[in-house]
DOKE-173329 format. One line per field, with one value per atom (N, C-alpha, C, O): residue in three letters; atom name; y, z, x. Coordinates in nm, 4 decimals, always signed. Each point is the difference from the previous one (the first is absolute). Layout:
% residues N
type <- c(Ala|...)
atom <- c(CA|...)
py <- c(Y|...)
pz <- c(Z|...)
px <- c(X|...)
This chain:
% residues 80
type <- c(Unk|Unk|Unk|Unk|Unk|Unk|Unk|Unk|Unk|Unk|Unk|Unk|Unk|Unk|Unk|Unk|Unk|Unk|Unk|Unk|Unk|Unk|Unk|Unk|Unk|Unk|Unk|Unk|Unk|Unk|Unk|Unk|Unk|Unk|Unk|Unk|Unk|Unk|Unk|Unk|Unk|Unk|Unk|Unk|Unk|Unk|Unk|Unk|Unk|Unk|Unk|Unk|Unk|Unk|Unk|Unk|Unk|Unk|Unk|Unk|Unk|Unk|Unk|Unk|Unk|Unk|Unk|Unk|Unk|Unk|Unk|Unk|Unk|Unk|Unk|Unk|Unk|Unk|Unk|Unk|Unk|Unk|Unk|Unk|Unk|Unk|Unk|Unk|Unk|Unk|Unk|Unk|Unk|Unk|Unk|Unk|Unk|Unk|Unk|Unk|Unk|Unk|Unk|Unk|Unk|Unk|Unk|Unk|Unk|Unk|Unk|Unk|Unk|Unk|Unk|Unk|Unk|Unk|Unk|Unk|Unk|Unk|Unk|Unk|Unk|Unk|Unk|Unk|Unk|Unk|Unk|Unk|Unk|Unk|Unk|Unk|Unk|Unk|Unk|Unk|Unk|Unk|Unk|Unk|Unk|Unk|Unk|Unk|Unk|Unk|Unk|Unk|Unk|Unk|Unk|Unk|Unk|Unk|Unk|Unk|Unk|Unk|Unk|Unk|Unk|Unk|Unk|Unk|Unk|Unk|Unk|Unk|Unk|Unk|Unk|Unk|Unk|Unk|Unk|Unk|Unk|Unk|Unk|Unk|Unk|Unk|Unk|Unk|Unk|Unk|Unk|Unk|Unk|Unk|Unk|Unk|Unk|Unk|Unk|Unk|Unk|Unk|Unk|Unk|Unk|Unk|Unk|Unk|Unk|Unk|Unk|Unk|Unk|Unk|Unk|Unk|Unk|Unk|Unk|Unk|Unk|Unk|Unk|Unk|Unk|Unk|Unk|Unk|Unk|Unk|Unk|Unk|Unk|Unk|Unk|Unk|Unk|Unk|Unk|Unk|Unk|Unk|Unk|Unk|Unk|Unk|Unk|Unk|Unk|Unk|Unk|Unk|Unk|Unk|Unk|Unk|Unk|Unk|Unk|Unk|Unk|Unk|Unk|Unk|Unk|Unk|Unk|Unk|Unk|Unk|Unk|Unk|Unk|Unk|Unk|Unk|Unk|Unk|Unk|Unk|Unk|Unk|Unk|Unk|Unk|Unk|Unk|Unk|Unk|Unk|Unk|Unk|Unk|Unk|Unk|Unk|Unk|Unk|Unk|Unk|Unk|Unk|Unk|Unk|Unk|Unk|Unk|Unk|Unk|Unk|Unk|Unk|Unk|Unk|Unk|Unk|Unk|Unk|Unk|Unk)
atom <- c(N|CA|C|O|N|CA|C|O|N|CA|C|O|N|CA|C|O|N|CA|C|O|N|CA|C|O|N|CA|C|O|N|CA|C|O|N|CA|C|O|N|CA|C|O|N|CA|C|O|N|CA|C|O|N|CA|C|O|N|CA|C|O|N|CA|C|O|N|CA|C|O|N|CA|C|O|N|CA|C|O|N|CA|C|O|N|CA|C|O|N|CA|C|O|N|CA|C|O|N|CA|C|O|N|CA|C|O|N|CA|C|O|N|CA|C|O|N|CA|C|O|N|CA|C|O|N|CA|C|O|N|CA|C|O|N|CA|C|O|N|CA|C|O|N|CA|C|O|N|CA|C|O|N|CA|C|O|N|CA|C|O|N|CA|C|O|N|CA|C|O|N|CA|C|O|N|CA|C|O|N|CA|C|O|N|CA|C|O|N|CA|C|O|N|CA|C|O|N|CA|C|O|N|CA|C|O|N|CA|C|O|N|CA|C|O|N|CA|C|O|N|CA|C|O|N|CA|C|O|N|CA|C|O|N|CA|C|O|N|CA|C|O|N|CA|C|O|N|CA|C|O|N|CA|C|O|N|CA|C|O|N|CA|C|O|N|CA|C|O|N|CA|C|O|N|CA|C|O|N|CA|C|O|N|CA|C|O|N|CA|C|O|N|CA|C|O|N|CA|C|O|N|CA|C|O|N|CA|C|O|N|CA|C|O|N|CA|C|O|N|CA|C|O|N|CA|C|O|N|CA|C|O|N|CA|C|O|N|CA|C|O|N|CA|C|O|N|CA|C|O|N|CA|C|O|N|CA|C|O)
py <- c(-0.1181|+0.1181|+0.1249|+0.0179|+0.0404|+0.1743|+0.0597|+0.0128|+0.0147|+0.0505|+0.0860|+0.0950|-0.1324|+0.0446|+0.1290|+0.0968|-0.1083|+0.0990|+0.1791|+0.1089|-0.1608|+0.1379|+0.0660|-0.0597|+0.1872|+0.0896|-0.0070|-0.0313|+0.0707|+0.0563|+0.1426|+0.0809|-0.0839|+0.1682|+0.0100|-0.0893|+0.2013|+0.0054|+0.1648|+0.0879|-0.0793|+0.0686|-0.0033|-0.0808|+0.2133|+0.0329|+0.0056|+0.0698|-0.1332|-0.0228|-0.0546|+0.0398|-0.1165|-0.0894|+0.0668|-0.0636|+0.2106|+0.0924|-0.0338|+0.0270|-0.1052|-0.0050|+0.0552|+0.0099|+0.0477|+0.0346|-0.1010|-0.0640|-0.0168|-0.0607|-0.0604|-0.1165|+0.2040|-0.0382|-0.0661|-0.0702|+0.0634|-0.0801|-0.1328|-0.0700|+0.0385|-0.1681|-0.0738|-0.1209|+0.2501|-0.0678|+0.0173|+0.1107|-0.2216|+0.0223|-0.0148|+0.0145|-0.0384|+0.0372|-0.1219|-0.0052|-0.1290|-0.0935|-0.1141|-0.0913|+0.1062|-0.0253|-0.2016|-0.0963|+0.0870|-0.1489|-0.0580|+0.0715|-0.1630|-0.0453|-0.1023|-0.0665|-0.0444|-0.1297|-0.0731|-0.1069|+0.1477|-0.0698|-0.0022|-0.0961|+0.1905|+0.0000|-0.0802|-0.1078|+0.1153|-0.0939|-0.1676|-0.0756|+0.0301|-0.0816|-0.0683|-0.1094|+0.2132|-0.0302|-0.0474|-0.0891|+0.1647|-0.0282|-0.1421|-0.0702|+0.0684|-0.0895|-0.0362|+0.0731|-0.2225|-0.0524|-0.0619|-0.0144|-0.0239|-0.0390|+0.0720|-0.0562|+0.1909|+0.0998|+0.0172|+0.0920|-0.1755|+0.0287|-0.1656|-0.0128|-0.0653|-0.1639|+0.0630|+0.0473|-0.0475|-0.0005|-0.1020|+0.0155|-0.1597|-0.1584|-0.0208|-0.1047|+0.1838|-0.0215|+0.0603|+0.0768|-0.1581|+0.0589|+0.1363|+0.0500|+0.0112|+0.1402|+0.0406|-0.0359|+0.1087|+0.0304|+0.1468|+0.0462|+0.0106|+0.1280|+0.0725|-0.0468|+0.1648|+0.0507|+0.0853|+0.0951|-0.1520|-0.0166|+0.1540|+0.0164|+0.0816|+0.1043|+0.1298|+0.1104|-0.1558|+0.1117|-0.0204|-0.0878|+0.1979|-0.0237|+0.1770|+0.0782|-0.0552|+0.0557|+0.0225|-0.0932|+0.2284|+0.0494|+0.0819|+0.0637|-0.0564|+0.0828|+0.0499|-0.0815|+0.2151|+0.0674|+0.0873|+0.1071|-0.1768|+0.0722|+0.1017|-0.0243|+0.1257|+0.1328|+0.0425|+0.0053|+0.0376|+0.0628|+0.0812|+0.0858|-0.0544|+0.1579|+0.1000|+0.0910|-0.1712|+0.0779|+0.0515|+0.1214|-0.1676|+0.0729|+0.0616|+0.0613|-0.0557|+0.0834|-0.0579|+0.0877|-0.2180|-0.0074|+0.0071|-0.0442|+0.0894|+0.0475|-0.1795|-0.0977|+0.0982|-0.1073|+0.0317|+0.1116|-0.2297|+0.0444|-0.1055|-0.1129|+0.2197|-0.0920|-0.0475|-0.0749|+0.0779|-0.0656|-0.1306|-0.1056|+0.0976|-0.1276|-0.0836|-0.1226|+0.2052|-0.0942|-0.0438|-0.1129|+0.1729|-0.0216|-0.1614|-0.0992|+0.1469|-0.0849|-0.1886|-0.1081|+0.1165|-0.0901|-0.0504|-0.1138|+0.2371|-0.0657|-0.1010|-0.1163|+0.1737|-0.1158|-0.0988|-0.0931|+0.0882|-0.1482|-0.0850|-0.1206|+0.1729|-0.0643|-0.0552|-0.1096|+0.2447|-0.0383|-0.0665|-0.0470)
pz <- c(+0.0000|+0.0000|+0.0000|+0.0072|-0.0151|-0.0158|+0.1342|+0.0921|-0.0710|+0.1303|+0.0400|-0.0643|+0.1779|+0.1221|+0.0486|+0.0081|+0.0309|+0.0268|-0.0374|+0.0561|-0.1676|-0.1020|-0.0180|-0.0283|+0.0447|-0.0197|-0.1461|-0.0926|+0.0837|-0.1684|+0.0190|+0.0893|-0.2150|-0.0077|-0.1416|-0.0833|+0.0582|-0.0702|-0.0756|+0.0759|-0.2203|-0.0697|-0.1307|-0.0319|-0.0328|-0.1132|-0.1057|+0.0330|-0.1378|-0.0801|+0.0569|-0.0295|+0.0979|+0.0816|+0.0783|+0.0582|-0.0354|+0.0537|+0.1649|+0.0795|-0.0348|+0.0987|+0.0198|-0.0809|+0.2315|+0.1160|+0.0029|+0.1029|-0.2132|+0.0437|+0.1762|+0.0396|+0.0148|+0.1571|+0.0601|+0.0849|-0.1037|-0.0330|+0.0278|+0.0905|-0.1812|-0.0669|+0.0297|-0.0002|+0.0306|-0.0228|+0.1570|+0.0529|+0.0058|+0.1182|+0.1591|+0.1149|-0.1395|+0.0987|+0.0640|+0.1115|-0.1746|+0.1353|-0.0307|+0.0803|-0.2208|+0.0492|-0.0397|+0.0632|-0.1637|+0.0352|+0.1384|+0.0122|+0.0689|+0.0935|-0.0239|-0.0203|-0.0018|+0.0227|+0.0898|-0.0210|+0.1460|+0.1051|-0.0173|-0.0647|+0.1116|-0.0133|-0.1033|+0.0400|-0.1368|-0.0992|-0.0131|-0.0728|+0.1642|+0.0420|+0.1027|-0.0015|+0.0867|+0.1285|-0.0624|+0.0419|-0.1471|-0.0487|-0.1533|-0.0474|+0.0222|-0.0911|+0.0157|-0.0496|+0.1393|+0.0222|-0.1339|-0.0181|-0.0796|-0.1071|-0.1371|-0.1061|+0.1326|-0.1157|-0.0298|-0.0799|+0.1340|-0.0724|-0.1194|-0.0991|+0.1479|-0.0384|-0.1626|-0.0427|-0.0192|-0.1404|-0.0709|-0.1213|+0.1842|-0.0441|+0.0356|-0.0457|+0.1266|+0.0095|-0.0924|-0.0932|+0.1661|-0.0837|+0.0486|+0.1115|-0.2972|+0.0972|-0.1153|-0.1108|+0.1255|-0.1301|+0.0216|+0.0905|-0.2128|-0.0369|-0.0467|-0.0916|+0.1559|-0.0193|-0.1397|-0.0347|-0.0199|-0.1277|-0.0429|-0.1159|+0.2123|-0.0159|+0.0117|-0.0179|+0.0625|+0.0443|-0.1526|-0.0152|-0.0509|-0.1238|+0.0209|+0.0886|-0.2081|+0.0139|-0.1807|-0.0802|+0.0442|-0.1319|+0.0357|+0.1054|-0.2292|+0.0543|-0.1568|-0.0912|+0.0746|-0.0951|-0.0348|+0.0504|-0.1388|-0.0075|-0.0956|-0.1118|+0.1409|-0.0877|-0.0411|+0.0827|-0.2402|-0.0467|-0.0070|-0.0536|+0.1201|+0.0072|-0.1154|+0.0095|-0.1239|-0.1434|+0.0293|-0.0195|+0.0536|-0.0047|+0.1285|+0.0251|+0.0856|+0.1198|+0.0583|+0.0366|+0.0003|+0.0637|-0.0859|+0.0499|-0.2009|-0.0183|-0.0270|-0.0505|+0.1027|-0.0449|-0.1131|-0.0277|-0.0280|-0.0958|+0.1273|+0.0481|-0.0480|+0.0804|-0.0524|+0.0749|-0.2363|-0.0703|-0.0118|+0.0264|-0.0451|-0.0270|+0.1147|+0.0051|+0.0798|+0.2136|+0.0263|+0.0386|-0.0543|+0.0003|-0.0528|+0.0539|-0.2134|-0.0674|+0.0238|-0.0409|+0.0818|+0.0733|+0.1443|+0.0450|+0.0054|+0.1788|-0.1059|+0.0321|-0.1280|-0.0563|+0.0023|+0.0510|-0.1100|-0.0532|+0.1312|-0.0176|+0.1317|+0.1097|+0.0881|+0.0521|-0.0571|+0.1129|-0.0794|+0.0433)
px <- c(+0.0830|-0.0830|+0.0878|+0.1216|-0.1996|+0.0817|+0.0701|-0.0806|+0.1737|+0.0339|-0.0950|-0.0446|+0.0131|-0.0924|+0.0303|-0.0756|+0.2232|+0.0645|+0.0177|+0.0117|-0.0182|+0.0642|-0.1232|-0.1038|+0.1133|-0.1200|-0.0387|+0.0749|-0.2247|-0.0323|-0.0059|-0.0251|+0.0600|+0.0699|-0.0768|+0.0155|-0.0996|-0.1424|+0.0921|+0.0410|-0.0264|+0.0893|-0.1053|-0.0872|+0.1379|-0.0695|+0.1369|+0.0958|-0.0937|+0.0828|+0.1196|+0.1127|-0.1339|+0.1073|+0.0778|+0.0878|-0.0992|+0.0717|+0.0118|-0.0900|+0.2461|+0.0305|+0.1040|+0.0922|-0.0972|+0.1274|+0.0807|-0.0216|+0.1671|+0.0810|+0.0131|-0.0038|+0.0149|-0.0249|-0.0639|+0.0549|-0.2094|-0.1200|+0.0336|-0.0456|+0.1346|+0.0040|+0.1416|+0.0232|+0.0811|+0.1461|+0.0582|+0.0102|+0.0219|+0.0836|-0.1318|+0.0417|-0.1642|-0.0947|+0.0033|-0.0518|+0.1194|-0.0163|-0.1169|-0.0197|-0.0666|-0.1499|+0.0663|-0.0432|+0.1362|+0.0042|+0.1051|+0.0994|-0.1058|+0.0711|+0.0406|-0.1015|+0.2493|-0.0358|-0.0257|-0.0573|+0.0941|-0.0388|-0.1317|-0.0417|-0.0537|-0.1279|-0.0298|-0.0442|+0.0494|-0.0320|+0.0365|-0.0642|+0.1887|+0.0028|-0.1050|-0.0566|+0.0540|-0.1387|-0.1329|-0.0739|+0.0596|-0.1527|+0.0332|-0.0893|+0.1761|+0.0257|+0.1275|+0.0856|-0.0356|+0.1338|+0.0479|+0.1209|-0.2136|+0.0953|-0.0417|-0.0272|+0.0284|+0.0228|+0.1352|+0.0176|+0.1317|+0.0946|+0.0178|+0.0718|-0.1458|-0.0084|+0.0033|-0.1054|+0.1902|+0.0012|-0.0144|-0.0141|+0.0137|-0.0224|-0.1304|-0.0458|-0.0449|-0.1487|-0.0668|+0.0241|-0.1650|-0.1144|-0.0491|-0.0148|-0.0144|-0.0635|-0.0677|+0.0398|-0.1403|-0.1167|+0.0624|+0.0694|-0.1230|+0.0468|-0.1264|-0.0677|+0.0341|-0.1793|-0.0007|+0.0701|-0.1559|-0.0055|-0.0807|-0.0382|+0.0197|-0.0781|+0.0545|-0.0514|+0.2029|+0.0634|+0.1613|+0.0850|-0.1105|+0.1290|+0.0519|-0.0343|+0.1290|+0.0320|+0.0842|-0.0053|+0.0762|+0.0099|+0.0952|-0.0024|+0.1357|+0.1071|+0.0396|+0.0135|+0.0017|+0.0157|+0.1434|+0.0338|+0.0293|+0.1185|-0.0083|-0.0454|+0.0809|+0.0016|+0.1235|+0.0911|-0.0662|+0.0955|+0.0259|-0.0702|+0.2262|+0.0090|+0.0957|+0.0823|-0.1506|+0.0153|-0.1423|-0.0068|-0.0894|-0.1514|+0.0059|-0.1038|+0.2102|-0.0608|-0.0959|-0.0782|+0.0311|-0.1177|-0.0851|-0.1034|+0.0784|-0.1267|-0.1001|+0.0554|-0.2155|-0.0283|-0.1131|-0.0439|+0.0090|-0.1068|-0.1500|-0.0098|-0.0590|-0.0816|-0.0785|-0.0627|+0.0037|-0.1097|+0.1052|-0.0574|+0.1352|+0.0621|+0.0418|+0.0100|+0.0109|+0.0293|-0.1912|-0.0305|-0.0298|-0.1336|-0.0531|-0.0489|+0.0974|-0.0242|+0.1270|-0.0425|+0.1256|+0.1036|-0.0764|-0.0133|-0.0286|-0.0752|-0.1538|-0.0248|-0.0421|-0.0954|+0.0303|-0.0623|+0.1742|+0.0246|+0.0713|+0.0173|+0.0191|+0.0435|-0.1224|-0.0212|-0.0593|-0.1240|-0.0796|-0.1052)
């Protein structure tokens, strides 16, 4: 499941405070040991939640960042 821990942090154009997210502590391993002793078992079984993904976009900086969003739009279609 999703860490429990870590705050949601509710942003308009993804616009976060670096600070927010980097350095705050919100994963532990101990703790995470406590609540799950064989989350380091890399030879076990373990399901992976099938609802939670994720998308990583590399940008060229001959374009500066720039994106075309009818076409990232049209790329998130064909994923979702």
């Amino acid at each position: 499941s999703i860490n429990k821990f870590a705050p949601i942090i509710r942003t308009t154009n993804s616009a976060v405070d670096v600070a927010n997210v980097l350095g705050i502590g919100a994963f532990d391993l101990q703790r995470t040991l406590e609540n799950d002793p064989e989350f380091l078992d890399t030879e076990g079984e373990h399901v992976h939640d099938q609802s939670v993904t994720s998308i990583g976009i590399e940008l060229d900086q001959k374009t500066h960042g720039a994106v075309d969003l009818g076409l990232y739009n049209a790329c998130l279609d064909v994923l979702l």
